[in-house]
SERO-4910 file (N, C-alpha, C, O; in steps of 0.05 Angstrom, whole numbers):
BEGIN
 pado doro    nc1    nc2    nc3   cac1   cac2   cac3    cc1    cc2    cc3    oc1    oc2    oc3
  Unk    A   1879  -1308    137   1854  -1323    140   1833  -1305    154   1836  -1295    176
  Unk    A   1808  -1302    134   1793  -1289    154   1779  -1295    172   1783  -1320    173
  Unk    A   1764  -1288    190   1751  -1294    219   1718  -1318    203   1709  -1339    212
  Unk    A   1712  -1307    183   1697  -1328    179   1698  -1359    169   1680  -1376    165
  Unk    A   1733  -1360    165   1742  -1390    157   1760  -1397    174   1772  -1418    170
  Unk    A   1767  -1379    200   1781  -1396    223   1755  -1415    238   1731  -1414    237
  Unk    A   1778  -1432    254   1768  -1457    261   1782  -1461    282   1806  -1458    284
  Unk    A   1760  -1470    306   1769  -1475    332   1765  -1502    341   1753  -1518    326
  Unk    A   1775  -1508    368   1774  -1538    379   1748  -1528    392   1745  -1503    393
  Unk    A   1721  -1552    405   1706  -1556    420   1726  -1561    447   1746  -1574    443
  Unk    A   1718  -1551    477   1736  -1555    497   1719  -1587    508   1729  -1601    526
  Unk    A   1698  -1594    497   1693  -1626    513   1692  -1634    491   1712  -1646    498
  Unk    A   1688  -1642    460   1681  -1661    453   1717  -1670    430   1726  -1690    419
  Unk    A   1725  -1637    435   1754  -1637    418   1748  -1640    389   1766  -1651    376
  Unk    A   1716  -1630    370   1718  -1630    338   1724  -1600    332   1721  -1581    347
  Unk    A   1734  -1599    309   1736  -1576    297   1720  -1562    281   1714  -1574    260
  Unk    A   1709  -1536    287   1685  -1523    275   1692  -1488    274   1707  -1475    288
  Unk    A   1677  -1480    255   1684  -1445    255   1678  -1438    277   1660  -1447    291
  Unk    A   1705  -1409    283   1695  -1401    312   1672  -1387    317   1663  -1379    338
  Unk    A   1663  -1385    284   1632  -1364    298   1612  -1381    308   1595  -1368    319
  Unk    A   1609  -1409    308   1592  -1426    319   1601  -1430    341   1586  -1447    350
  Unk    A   1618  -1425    357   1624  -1433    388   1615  -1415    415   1612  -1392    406
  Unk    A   1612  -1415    432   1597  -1396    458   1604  -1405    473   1602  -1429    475
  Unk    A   1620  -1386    496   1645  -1390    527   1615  -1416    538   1597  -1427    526
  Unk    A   1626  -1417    566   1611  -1438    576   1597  -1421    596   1576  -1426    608
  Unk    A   1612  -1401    598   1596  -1385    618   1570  -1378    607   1551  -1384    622
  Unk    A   1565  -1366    580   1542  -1354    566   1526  -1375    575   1504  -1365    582
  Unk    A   1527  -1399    579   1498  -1424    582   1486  -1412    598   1493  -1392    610
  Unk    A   1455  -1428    600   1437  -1420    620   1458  -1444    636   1474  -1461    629
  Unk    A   1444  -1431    664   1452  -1453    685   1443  -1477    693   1450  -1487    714
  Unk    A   1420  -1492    674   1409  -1519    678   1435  -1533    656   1449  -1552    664
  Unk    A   1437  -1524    636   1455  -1532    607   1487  -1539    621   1503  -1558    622
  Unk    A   1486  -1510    630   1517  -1503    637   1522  -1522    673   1542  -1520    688
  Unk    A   1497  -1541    680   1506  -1546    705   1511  -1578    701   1527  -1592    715
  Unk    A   1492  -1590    676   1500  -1615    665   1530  -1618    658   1541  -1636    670
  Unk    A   1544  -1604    642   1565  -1600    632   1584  -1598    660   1602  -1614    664
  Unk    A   1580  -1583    673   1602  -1578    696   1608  -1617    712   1626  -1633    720
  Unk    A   1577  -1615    709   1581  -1644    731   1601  -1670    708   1619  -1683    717
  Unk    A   1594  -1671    687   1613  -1683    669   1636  -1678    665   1649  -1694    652
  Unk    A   1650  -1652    674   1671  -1633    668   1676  -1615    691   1669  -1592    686
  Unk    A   1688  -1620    714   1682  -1608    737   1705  -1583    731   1705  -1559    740
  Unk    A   1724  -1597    713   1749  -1583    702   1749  -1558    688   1769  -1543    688
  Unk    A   1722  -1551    673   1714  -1534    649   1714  -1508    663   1700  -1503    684
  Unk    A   1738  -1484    643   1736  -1461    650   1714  -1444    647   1693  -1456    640
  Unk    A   1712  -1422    649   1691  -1411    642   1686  -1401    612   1663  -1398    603
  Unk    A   1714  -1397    597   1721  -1385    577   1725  -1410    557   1738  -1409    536
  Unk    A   1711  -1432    566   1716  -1458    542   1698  -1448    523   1676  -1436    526
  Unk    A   1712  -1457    500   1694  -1454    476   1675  -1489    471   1685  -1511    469
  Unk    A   1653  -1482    471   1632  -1497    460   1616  -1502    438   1599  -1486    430
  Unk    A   1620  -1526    424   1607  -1531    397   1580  -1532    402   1569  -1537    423
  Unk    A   1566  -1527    367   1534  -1532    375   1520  -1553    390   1501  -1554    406
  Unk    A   1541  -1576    374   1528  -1612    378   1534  -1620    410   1528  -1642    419
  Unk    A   1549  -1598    425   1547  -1609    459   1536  -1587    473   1535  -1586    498
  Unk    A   1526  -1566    451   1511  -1553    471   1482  -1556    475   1467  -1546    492
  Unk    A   1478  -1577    451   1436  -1592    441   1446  -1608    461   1434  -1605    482
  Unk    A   1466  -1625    461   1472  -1646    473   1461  -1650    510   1448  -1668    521
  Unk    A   1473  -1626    519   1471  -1611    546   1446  -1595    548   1440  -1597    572
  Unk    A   1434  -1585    539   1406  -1581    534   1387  -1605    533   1370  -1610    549
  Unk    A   1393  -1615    515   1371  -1645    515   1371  -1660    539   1353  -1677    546
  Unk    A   1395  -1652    554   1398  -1679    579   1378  -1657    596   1355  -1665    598
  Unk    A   1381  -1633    606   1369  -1613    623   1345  -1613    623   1329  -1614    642
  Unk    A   1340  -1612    595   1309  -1617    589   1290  -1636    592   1266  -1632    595
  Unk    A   1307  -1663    590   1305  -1694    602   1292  -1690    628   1270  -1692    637
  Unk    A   1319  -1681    637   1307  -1682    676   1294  -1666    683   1283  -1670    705
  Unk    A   1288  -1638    666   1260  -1626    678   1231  -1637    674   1212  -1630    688
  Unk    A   1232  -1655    653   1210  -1664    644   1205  -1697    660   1185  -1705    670
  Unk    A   1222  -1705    659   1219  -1734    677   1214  -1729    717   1208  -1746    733
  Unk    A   1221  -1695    724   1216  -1694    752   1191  -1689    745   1176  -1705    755
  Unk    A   1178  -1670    729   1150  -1668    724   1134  -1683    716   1111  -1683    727
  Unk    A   1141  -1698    698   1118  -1718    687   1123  -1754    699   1102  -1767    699
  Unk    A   1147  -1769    708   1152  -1789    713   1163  -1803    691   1184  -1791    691
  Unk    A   1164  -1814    678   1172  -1834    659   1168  -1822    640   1146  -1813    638
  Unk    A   1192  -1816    609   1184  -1804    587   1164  -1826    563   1166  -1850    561
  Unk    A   1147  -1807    547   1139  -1831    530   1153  -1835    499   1177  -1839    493
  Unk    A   1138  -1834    488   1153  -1842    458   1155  -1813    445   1174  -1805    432
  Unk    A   1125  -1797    451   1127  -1769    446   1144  -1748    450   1150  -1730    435
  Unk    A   1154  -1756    482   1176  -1742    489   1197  -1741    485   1212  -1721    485
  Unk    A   1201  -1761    482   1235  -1767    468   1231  -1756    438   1248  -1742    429
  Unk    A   1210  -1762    424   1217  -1744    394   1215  -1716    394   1226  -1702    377
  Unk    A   1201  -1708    414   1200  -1679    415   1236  -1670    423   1247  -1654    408
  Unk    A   1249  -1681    442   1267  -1680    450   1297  -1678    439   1317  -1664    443
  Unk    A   1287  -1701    421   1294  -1710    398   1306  -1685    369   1327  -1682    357
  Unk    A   1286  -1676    369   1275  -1652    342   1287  -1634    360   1311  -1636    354
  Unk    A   1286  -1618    376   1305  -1596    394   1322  -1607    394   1334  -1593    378
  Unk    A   1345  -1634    402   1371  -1631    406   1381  -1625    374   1396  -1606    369
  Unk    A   1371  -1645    351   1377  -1648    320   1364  -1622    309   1376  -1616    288
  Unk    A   1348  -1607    314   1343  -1582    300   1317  -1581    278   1303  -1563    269
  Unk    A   1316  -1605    276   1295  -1611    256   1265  -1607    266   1257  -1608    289
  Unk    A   1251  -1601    240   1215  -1585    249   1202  -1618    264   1214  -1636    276
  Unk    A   1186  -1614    260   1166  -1634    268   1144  -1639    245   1135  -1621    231
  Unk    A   1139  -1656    244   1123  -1653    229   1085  -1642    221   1064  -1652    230
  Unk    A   1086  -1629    211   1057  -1611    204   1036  -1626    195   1013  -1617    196
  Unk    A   1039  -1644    186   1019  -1646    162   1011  -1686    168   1008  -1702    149
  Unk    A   1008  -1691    187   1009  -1725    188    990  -1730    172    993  -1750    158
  Unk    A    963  -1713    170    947  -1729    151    946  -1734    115    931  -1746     99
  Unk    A    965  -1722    114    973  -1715     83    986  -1750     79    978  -1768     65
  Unk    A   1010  -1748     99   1022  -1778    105   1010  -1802    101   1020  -1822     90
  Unk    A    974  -1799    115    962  -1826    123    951  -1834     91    951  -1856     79
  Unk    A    941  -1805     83    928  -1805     56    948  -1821     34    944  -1841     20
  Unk    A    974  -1803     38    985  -1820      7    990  -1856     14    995  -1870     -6
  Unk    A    990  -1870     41    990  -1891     36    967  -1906     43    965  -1927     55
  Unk    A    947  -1888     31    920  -1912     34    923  -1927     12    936  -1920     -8
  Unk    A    908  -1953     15    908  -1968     -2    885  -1972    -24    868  -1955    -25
  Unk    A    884  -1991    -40    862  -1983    -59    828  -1980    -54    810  -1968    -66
  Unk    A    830  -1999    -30    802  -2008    -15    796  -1987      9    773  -1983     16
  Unk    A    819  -1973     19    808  -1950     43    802  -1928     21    785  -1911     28
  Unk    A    815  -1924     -4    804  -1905    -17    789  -1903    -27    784  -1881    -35
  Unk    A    771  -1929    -36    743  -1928    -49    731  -1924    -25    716  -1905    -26
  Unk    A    732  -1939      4    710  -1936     21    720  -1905     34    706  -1901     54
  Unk    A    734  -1890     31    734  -1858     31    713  -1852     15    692  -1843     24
  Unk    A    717  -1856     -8    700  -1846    -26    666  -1853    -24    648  -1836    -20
  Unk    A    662  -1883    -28    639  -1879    -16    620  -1878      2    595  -1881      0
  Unk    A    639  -1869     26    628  -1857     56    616  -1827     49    593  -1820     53
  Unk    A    636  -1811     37    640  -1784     26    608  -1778     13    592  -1761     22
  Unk    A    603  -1803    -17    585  -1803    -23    553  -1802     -4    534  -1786     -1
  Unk    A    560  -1820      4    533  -1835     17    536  -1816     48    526  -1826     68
  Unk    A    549  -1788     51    538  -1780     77    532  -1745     57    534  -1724     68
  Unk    A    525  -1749     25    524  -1718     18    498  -1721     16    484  -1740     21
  Unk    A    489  -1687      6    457  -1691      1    448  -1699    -22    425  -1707    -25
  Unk    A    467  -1697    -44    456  -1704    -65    454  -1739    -67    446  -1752    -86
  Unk    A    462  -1746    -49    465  -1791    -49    427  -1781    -35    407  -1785    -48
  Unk    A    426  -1770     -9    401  -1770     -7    378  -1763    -18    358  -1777    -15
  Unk    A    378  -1737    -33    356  -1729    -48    348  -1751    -74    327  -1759    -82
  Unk    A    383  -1756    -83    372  -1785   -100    352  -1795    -95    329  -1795   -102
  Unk    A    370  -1807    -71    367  -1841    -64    329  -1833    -59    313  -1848    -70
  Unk    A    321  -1814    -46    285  -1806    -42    280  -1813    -68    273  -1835    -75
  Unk    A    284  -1793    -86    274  -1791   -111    270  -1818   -121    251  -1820   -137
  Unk    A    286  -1844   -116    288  -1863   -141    266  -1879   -116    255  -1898   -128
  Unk    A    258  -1878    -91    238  -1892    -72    217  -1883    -80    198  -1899    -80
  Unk    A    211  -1859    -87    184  -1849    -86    184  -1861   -128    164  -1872   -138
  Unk    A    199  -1858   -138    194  -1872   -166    179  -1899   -165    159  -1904   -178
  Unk    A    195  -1919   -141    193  -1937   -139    162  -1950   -133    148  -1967   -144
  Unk    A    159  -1934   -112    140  -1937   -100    110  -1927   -123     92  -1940   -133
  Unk    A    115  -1906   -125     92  -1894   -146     93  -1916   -172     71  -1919   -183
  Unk    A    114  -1930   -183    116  -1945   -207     99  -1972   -195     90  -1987   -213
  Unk    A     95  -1979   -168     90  -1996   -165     62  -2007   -153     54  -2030   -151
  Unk    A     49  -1983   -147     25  -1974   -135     11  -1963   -154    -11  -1955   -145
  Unk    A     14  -1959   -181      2  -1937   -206     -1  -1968   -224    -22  -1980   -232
  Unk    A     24  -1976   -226     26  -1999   -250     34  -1988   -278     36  -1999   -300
  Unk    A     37  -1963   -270     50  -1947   -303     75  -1961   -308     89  -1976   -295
  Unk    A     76  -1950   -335    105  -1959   -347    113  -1991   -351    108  -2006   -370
  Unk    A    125  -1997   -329    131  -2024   -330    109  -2047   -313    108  -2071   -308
  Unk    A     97  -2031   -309     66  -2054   -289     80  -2061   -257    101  -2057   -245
  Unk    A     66  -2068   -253     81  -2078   -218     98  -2102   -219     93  -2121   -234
  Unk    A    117  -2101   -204    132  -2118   -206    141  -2117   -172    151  -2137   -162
  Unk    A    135  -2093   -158    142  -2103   -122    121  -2092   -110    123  -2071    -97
  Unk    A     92  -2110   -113     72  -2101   -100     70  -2089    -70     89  -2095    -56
  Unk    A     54  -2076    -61     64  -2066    -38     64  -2089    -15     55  -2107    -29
  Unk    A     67  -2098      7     85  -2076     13    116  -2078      9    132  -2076     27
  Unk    A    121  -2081    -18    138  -2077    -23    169  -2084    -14    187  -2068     -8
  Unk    A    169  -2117    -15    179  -2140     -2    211  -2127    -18    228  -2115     -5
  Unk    A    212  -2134    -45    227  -2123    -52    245  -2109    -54    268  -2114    -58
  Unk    A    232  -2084    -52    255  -2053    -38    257  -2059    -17    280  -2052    -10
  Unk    A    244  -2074      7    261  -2075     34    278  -2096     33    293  -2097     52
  Unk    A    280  -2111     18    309  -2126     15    330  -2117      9    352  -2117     19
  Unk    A    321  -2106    -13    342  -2082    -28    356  -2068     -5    380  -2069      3
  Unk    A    339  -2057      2    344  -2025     28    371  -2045     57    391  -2036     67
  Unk    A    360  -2067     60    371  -2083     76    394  -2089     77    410  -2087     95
  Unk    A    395  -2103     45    430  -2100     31    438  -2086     30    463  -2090     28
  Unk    A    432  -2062     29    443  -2033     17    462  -2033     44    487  -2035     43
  Unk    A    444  -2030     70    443  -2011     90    471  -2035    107    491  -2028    119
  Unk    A    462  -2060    101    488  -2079    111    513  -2084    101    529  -2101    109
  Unk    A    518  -2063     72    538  -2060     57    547  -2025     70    568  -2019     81
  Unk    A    535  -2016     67    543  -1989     68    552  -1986     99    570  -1970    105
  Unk    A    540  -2002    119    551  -1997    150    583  -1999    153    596  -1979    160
  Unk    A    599  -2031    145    621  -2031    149    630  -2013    128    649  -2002    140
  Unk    A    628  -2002    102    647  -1983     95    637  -1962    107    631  -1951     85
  Unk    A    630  -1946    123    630  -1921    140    649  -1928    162    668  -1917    173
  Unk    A    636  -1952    164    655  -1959    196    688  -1959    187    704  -1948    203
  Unk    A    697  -1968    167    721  -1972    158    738  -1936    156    757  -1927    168
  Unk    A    714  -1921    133    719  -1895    137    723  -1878    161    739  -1859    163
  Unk    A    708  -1887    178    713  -1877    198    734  -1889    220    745  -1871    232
  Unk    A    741  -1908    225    775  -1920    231    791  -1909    217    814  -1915    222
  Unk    A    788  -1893    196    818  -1880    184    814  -1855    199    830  -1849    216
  Unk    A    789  -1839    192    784  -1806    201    803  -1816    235    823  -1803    241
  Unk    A    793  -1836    253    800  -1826    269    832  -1836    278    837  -1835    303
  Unk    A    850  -1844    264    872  -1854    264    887  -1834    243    908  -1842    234
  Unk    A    878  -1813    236    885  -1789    222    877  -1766    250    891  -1746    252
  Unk    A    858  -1770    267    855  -1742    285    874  -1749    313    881  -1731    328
  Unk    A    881  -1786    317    904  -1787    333    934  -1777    328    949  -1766    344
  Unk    A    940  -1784    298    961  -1765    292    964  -1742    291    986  -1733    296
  Unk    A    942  -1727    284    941  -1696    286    949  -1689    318    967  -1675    328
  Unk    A    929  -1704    329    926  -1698    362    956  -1693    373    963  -1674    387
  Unk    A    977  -1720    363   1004  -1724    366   1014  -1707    366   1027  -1699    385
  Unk    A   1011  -1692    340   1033  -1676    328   1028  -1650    343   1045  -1634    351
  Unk    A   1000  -1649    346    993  -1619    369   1015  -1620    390   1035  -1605    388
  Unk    A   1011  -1642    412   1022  -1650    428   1049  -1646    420   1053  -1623    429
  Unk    A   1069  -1652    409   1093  -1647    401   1106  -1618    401   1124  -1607    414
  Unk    A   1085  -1609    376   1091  -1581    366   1092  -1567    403   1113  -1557    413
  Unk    A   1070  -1568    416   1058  -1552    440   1079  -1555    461   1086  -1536    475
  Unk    A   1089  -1575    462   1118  -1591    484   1136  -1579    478   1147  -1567    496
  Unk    A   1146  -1578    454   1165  -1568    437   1170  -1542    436   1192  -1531    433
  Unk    A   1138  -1525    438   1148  -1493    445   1147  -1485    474   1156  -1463    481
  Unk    A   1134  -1505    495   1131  -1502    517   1169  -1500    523   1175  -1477    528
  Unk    A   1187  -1516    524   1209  -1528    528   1227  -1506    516   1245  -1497    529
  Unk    A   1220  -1498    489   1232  -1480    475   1231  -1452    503   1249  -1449    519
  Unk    A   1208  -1437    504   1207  -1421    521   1218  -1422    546   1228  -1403    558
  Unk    A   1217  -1447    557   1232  -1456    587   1263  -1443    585   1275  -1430    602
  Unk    A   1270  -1451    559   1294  -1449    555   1304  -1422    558   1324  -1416    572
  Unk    A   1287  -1406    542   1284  -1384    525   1287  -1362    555   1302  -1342    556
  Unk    A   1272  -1368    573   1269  -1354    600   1293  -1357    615   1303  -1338    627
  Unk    A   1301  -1379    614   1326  -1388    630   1347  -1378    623   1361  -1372    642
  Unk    A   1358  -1373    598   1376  -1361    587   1372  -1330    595   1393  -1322    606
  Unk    A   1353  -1310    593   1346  -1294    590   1350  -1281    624   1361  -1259    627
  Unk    A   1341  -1296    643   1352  -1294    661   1384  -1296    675   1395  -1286    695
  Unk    A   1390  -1314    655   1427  -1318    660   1435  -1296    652   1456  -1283    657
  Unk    A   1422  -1292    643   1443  -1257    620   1441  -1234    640   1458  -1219    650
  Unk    A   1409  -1235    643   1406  -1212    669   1426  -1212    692   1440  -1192    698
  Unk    A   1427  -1241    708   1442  -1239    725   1475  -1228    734   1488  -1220    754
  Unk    A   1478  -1236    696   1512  -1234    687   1515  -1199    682   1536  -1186    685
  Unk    A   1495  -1190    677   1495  -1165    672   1483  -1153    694   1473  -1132    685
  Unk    A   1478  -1154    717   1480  -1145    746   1501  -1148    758   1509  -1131    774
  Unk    A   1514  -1170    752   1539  -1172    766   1559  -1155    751   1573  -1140    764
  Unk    A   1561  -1155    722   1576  -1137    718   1571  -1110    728   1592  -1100    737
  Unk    A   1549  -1094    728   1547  -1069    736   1551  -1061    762   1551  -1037    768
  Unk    A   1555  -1091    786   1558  -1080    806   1578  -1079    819   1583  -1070    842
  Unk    A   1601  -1097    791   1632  -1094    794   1643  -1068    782   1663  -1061    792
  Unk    A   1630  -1048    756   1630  -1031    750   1633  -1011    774   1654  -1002    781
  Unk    A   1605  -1005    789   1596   -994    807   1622  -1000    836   1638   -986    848
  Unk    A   1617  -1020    837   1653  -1019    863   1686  -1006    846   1708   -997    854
  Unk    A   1677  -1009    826   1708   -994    816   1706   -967    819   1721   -952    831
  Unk    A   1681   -960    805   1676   -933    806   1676   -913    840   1683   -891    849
  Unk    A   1666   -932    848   1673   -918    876   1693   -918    891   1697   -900    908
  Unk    A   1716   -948    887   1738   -939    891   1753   -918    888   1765   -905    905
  Unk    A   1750   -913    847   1766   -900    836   1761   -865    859   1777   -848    864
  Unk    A   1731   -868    867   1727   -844    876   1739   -835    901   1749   -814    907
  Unk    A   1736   -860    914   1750   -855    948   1781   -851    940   1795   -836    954
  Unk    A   1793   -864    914   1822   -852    922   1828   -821    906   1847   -806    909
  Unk    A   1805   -816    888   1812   -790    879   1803   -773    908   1816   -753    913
  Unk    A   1781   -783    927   1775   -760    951   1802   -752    964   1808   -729    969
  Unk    A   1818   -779    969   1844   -787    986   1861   -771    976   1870   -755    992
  Unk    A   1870   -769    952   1895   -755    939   1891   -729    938   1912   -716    934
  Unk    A   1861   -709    940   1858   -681    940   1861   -675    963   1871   -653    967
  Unk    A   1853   -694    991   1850   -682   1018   1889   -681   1018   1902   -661   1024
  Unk    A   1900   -705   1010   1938   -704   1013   1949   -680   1001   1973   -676   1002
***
């Protein structure tokens, strides 16, 4: 059997998984590796550890650094939390989301917000007033029909303007229930690499420390080895 299809026990949770996915207990950082001890006061140093109790022991560490810091977690936190213990991204893209389930009526009033804030709705919309107006003050073409001052077009303009308000307003309750999810997901993504790095340092430091200690058990052998080679030339 080769080393990439043996299979070992987890020493806390007891599943079976390849041994290349397992790491002693010692390798943990010591926030990870100190949850685990207090659950397991028993655990050697040389236990083998599966992935799913080492997110597991991380997510709790991470818990309590974030709840001494902030007080009470929110909904954010736990998914961010969430997505680091399970592995999974976060999501990028919420407004793609909001879009495919608009309905038929937020998507026309998308549309004609879109319209009615371009220049070409305005340069029209001038163009067909000053028609109006000149058609109506000249008497060409069709003769007058909205003498000035032009009782008419300000009815018009009135309706227009008391139709067109709530669909902006509507358009604009989506824009901004599309920039709270974005906002979210900032927030997420930003927690998520903040926490990542916490981690990332903590580990990085465990290693240093493990690798001082080794060199300074190195360093006492070596000088043993030296005092008894001094001892055995002076004999």
């Amino acid at each position: 059997m080769t080393t990439h299809s043996a299979r070992g026990t987890c020493a806390l949770c007891g599943s079976s998984h390849p041994l290349s996915t397992f790491v002693p207990a010692s390798s943990l950082a010591g926030g990870t590796r100190g949850r685990m001890l207090a659950d397991w006061p028993e655990l050697v140093p040389d236990a083998p550890i599966c992935p799913a109790c080492r997110a597991r022991y991380r997510r709790q560490h991470l818990e309590a650094l974030l709840e001494a810091e902030r007080g009470e977690l929110t909904r954010l936190d736990h998914a961010v939390l969430d997505s680091l213990e399970s592995g999974r991204m976060l999501t990028q893209e919420p407004g793609a989301e909001a879009d495919e389930a608009r309905t038929l009526g937020e998507r026309a009033a998308d549309r004609l917000a879109r319209l009615g804030g371009s220049w070409g709705f305005l340069i029209g919309f001038a163009l067909v007033l000053a028609l109006w107006m000149a058609v109506n003050v000249t008497g060409l073409v069709v003769g007058i029909f909205d003498p000035y001052p032009f009782i008419l077009l300000n009815l018009m303009l009135s309706t227009l303007a008391a139709i067109q308000a709530p669909i902006i307003m509507m358009s604009q309750r989506r824009q901004e229930e599309k920039d709270r999810l974005r906002s979210e997901n900032d927030y997420k993504v930003n927690l998520k690499a903040e926490l990542e790095i916490r981690h990332l340092h903590e580990t990085l430091e465990h290693h240093l420390a493990r690798q001082w200690e080794r060199l300074e058990a190195i360093q006492r052998l070596q000088i043993e080895l030296l005092e008894e080679a001094a001892g055995g030339a002076e004999g």
